[in-house]
C-alpha positions in Angstrom: 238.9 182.3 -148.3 240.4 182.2 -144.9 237.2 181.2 -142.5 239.5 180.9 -139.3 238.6 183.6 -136.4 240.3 183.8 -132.7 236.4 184.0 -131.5 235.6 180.6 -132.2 237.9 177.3 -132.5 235.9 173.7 -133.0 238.7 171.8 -131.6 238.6 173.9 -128.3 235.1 175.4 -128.3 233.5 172.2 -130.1 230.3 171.9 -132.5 226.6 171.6 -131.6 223.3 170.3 -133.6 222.2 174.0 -133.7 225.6 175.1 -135.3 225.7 172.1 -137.9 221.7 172.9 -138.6 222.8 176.4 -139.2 226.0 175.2 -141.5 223.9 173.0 -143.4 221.2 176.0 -144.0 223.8 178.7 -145.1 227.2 178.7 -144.8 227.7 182.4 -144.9 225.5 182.4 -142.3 227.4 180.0 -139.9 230.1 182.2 -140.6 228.6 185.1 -139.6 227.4 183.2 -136.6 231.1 182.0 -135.8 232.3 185.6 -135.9 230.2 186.4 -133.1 226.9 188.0 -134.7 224.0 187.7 -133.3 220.3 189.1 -133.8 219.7 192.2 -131.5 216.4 191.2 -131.3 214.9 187.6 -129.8 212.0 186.1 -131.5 208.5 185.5 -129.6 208.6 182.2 -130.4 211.8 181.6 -129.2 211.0 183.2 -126.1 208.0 181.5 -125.3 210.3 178.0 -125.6 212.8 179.6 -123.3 210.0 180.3 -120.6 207.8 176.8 -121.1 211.5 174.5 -121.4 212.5 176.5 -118.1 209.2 176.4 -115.6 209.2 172.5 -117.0 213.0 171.8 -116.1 212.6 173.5 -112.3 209.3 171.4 -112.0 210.6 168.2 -112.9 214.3 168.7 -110.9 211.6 169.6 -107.8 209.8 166.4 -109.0 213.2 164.1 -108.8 214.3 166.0 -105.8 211.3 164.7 -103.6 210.0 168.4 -103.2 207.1 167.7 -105.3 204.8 165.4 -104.7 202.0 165.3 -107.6 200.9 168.4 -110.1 202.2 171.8 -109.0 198.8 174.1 -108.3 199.1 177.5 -110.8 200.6 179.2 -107.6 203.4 177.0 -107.5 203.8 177.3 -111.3 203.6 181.3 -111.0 206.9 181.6 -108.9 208.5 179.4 -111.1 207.8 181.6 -114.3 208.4 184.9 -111.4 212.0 182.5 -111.4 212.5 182.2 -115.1 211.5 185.4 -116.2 214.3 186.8 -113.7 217.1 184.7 -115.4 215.5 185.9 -118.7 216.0 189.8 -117.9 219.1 189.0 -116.3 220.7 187.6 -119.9 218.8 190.1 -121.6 219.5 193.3 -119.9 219.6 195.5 -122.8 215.9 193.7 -124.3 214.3 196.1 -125.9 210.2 197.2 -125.4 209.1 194.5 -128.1 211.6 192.1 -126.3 210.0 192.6 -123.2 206.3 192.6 -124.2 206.5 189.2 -126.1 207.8 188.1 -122.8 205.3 189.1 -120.6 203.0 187.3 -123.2 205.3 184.3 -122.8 204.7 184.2 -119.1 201.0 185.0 -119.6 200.6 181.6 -122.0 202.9 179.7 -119.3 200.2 180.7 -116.2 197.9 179.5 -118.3 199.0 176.6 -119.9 201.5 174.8 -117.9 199.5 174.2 -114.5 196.6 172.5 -116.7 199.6 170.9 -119.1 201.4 169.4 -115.3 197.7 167.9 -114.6 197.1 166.5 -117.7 200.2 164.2 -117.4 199.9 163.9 -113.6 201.4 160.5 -114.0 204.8 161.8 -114.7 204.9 162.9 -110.9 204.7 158.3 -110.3 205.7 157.2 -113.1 208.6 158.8 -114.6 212.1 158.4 -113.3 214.3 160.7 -114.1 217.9 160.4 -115.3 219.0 163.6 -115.9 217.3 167.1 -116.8 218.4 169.5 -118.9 222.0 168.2 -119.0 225.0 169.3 -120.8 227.4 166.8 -122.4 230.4 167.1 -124.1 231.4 164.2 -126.4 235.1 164.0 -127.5 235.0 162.8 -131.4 238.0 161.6 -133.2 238.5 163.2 -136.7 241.0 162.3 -139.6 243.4 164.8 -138.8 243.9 163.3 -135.5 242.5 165.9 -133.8 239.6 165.6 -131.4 236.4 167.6 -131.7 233.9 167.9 -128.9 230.4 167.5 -129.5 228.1 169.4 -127.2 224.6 169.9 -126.6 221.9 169.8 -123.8 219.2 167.5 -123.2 215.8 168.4 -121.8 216.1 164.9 -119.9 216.7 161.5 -120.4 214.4 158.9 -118.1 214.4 155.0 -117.2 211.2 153.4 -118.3 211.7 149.3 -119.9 214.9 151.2 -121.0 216.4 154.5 -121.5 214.3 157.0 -123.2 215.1 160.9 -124.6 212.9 163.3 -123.3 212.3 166.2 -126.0 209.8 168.9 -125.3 208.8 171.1 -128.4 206.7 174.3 -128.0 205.2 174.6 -131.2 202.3 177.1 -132.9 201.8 174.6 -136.0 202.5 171.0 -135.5 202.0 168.6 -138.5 202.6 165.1 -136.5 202.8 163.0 -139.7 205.6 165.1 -140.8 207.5 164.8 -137.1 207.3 161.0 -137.1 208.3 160.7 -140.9 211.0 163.0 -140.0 212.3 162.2 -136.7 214.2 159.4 -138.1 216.3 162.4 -139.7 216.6 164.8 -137.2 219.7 166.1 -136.5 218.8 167.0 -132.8 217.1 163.9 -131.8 220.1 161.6 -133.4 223.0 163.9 -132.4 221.3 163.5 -128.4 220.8 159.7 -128.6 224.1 159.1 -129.8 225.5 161.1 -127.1 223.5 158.9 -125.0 225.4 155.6 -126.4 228.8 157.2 -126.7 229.0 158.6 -123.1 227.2 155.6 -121.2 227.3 152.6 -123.5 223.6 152.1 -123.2 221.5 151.6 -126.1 218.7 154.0 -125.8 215.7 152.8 -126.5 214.2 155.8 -128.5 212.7 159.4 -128.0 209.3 160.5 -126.6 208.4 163.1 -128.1 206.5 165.8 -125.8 204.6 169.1 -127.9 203.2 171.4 -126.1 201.1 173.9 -128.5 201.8 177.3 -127.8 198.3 179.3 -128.2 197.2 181.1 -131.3 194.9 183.4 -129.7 195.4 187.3 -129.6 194.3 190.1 -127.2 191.1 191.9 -129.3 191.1 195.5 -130.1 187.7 196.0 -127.9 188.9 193.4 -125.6 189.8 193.7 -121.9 193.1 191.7 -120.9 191.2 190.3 -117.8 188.7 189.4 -120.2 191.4 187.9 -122.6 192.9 186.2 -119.8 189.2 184.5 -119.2 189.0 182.9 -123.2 192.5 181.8 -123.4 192.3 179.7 -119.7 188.7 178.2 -121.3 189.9 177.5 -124.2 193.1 175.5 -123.1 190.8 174.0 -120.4 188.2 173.0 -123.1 191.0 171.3 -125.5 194.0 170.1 -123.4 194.0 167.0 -125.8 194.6 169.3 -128.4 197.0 171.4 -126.5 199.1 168.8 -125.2 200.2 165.1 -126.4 202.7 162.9 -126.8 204.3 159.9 -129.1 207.5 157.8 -129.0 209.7 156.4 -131.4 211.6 153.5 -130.4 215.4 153.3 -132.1 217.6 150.3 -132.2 221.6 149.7 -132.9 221.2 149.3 -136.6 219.4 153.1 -136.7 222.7 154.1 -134.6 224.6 152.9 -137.5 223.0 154.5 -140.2 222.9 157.5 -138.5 226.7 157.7 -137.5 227.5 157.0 -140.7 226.2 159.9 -142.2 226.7 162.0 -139.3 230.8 161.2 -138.8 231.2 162.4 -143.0 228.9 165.7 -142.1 231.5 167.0 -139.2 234.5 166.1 -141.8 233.1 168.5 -144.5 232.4 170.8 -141.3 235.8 170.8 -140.2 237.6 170.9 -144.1 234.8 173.9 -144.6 236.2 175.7 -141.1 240.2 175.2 -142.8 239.7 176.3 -145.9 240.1 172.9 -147.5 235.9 173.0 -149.0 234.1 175.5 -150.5 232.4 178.4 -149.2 228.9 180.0 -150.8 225.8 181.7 -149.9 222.6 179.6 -150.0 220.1 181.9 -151.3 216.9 179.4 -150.8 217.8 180.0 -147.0 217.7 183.8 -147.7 213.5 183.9 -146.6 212.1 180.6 -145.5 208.9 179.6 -143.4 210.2 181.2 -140.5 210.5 184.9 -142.2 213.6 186.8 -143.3 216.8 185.4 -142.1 218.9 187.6 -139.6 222.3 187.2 -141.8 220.5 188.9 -144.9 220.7 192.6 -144.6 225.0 192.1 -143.6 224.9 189.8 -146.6 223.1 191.8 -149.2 223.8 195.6 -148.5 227.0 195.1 -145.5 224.6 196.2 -143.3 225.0 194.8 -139.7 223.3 197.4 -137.7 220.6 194.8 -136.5 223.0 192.3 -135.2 225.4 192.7 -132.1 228.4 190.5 -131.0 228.0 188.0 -128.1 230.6 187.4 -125.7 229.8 182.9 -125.7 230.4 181.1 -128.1 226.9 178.8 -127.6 224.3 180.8 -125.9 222.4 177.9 -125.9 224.2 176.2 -123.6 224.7 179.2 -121.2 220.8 179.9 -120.7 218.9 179.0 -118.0 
């Protein structure tokens, strides 16, 4: 089965965690994804990460930059969102009603949540020094076919503290902590970014602190006023903020790097062989309806139906928003 297309090329357009994640999950569905497809629609969820990771990544440059002081007040943090929600529209222009609406709640949870979120760890603003934010790297990777791969990916930050730490924000509805620490060990993300880290500088890093910010669960009432809707979700973040916000670390050491490279270097091998032609190609049906709901490659792949998806001009979005 010939997997090649002129829209994507790993040796000049490179590979990312997302695209590997993807690959691993369903291969028909990284193909899809490689051809250019994309859902029409965006996801609430995933806009509400796209408006938190944004208001925190112009906070914490002004933070580094000397322009802010301590805690930006909810002022401050309105014209950020004002900021965000801009670039947003601007890389969604054709974003349909639904689009827009579960942005405007996106920006209504961030007006809430992030000024009281910027207080509660008030002791970033003196403690914290920052490295980078929200920075793009490119790693060039020697394969077997003498070929060089770049991996790619951006990094909410990276900060010096006893160390070199990995800053990774999460916005998260359901958060099972037991199940992040057991896993984080795993995670493709979190590994690919501190490997990165050693490959590019040299430094071994000395693990990742792990920042979840709970997006809110609470809906608008049928009988209930939006000022007055406003009113419970600001009392109830204020009430909790323990619960909305917190933190934990997990320290990683050379021998973890090495575990970790060695199962990561075989994974972009069968990546690559896949994207030749030289391994197998199949449909993972367990990946057809998961957790999240319906996947967006299932209506092409069962019934050739691609009138929800549209083509995208970049290769990885992901590293053009923002």
């Amino acid at each position: 089965m010939k997997l090649k297309q002129k829209f994507y090329d790993p040796y000049r357009d490179g590979v990312t965690q997302s695209l590997l994640s993807m690959w691993l999950e369903c291969r028909q569905k990284a193909l899809y994804c490689l051809q250019g497809y994309t859902p029409k629609g965006v996801s609430a969820s995933m806009t509400q990460g796209t408006v938190g990771h944004g208001v925190l990544q112009f906070v914490y440059e002004a933070m580094s930059q000397g322009k802010l002081k301590g805690p930006p007040n909810a002022a401050y943090v309105s014209k950020v969102i004002d900021k965000v929600e801009k670039i947003w529209k601007a890389e969604n222009p054709r974003a349909s009603r639904q689009a827009l609406q579960d942005l405007e709640l996106a920006g209504l949870h961030a007006m809430h949540l992030l000024p009281i979120y910027f207080d509660y760890w008030k002791d970033d603003f003196k403690k914290l020094v920052w490295l980078s934010l929200e920075m793009d790297f490119k790693v060039p990777l020697p394969v077997k076919n003498g070929k060089i791969v770049p991996v790619r990916g951006k990094m909410d930050g990276v900060f010096k503290r006893s160390g070199v730490w990995l800053f990774e924000t999460k916005f998260k509805g359901m958060i099972n902590e037991g199940n992040i620490l057991d896993t984080l060990s795993l995670d493709l993300q979190v590994n690919l970014y501190l490997w990165a880290l050693y490959t590019l500088h040299g430094i071994q890093p000395s693990g990742v602190l792990y920042n979840v910010v709970r997006r809110p669960g609470l809906s608008q009432g049928k009988k209930e006023t939006f000022a007055k809707f406003c009113t419970r979700l600001a009392k109830d973040i204020n009430n909790r903020p323990d619960w909305y916000f917190y933190r934990f670390e997990v320290s990683t050491d050379k021998d973890d790097m090495r575990k970790w490279t060695a199962e990561f270097e075989p994974m972009m091998e069968e990546f690559l062989a896949w994207w030749e032609g030289l391994s197998g190609h199949y449909r993972t049906s367990n990946a057809c309806v998961s957790k999240y709901g319906r996947c967006w490659g299932l209506s092409p792949c069962a019934e050739n139906n691609f009138h929800n998806l549209t083509k995208r001009k970049t290769v990885f979005r992901e590293l053009e928003d923002l």
